[in-house]
C-alpha positions as CSV (number, residue, x, y, z in Angstrom):
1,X,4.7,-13.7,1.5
2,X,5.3,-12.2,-1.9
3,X,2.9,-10.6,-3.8
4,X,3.7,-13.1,-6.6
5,X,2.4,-15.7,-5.1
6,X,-0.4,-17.7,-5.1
7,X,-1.4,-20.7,-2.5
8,X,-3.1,-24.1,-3.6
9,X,-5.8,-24.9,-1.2
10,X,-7.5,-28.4,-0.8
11,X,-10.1,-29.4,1.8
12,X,-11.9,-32.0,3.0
13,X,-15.9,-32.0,3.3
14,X,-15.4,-32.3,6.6
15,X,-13.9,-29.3,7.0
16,X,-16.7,-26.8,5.2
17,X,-17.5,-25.1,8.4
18,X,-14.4,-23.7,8.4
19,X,-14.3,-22.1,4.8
20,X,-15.2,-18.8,5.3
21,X,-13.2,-18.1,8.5
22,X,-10.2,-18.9,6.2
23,X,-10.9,-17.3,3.4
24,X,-10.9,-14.6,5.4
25,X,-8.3,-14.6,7.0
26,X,-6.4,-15.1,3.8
27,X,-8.0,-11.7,2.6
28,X,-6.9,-9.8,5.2
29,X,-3.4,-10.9,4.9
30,X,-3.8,-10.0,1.0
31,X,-2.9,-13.6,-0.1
32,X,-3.8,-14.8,-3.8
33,X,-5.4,-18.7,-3.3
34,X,-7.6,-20.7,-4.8
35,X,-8.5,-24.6,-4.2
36,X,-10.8,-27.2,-4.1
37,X,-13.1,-29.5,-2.0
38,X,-13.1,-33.4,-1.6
39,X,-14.6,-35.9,0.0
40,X,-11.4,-36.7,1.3
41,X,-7.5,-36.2,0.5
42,X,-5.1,-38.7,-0.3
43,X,-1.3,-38.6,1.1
44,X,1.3,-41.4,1.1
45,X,-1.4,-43.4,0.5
46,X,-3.5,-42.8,3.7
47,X,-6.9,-41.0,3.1
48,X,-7.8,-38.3,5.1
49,X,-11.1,-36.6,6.1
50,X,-9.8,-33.7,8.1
């Protein structure tokens, strides 16, 4: 990935337990991110929890 670029991250609740394993992972590959968590996510009009 290029260096100047940065990735939009958006989670689910659900999926907490998994945050620092990714984060991680994303910091060892050098990649710029930030995001958010919700409840749950919204796409095509279905809601999603993970």
């Amino acid at each position: 990935m290029p260096k100047n670029k940065t990735t939009l991250i958006f989670l689910s609740e659900q999926q907490l337990p998994y945050i620092t394993h990714l984060t991680s992972e994303l910091k060892k590959k050098e990649m710029d991110f930030f995001g958010a968590i919700f409840p749950g996510l919204i796409y095509c009009a279905e809601q999603y929890h993970t």
